[in-house]
C-alpha positions as CSV (number, residue, x, y, z in Angstrom):
1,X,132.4,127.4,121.2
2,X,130.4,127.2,117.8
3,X,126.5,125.7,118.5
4,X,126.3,122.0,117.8
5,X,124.0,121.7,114.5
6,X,120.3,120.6,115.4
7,X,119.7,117.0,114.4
8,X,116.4,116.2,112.4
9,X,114.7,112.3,112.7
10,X,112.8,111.5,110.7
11,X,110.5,108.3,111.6
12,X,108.6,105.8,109.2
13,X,106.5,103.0,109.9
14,X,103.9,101.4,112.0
15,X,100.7,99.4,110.3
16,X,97.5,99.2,108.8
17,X,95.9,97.5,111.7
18,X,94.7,99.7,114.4
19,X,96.0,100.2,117.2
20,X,99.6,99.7,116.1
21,X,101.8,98.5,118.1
22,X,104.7,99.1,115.6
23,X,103.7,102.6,115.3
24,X,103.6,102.8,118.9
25,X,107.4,101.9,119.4
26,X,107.9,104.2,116.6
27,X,106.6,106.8,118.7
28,X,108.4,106.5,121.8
29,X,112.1,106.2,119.7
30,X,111.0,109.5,118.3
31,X,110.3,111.1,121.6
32,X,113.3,109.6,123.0
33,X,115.1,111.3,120.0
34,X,113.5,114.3,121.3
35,X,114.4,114.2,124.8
36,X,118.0,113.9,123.7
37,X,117.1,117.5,121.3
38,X,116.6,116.2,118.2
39,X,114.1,117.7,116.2
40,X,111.4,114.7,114.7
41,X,108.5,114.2,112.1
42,X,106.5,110.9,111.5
43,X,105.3,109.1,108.6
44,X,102.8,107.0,109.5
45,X,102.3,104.0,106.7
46,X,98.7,104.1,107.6
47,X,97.8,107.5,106.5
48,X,99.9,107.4,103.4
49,X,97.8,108.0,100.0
50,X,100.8,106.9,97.7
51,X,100.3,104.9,95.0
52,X,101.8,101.7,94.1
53,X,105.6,102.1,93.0
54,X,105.7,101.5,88.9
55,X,109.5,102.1,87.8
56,X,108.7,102.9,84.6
57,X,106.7,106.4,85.8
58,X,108.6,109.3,86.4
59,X,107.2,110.7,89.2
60,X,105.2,113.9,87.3
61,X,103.2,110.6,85.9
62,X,102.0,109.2,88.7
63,X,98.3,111.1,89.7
64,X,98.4,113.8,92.5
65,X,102.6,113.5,91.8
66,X,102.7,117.1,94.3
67,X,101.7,114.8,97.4
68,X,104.6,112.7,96.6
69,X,107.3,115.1,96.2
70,X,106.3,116.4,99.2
71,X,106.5,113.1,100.7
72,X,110.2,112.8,99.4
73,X,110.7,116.4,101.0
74,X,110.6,115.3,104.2
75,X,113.3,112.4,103.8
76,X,115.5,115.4,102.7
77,X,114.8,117.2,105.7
78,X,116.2,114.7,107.7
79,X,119.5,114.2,109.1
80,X,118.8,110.3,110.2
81,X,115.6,107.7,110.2
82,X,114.3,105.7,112.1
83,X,112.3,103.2,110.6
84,X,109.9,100.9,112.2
85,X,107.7,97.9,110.1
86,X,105.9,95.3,111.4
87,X,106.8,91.6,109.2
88,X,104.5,89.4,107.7
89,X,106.1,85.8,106.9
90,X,109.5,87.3,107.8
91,X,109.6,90.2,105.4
92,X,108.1,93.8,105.9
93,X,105.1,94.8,105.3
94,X,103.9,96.2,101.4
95,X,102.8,100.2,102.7
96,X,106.3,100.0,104.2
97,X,108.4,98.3,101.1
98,X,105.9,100.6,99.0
99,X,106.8,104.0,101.1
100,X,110.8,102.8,100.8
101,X,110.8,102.6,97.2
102,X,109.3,105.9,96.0
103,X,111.9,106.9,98.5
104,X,114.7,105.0,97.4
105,X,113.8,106.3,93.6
106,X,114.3,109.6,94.3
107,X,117.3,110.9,93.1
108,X,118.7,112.5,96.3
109,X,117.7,109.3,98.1
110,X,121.4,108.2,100.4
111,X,123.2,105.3,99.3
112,X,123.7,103.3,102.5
113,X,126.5,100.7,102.5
């Protein structure tokens, strides 16, 4: 019987505030991932250093633009998400909305339907 492939989570979210409660929940998902044998990283919006999103930048244009891609390289590491935001007047917060976009601009970004 062939191996079964190794699954790779990736989480995103959690808050500015500290503690987090968000990132907290984030955090046990992920470990429950692991219990179950995935394989999981975390992005916590907190510790991010990107930028804001400008679409009219490619992404060599935007200052330390290495730190990005190797944000990005992590979403293509991953087999699934789990993403995890706290809302502010019923919408998501701006590190997570800003974190999603430079992901959603990157070419290999999934379409999801």
């Amino acid at each position: 019987m062939p191996k079964a492939k190794e699954v790779k989570i990736l989480g995103l979210g959690g808050s500015m505030r500290k503690p987090s409660h968000t990132l907290t929940v984030l955090k046990m998902a992920l470990e429950a991932a692991q219990q179950s044998g995935a394989t999981t990283d975390l992005i916590d919006v907190a510790e991010l250093e990107l930028p804001l999103f400008y679409d009219t930048k490619r992404l060599e244009d935007f200052p330390n633009s290495a730190y990005i891609q190797a944000f990005l390289e992590k979403f293509k590491w991953a087999d699934g998400f789990i993403f995890c935001a706290p809302t502010y007047h019923g919408t998501p917060s701006a590190s997570f909305k800003n974190a999603l976009v430079f992901w959603s601009s990157c070419p290999a970004a999934p379409i999801f339907t």
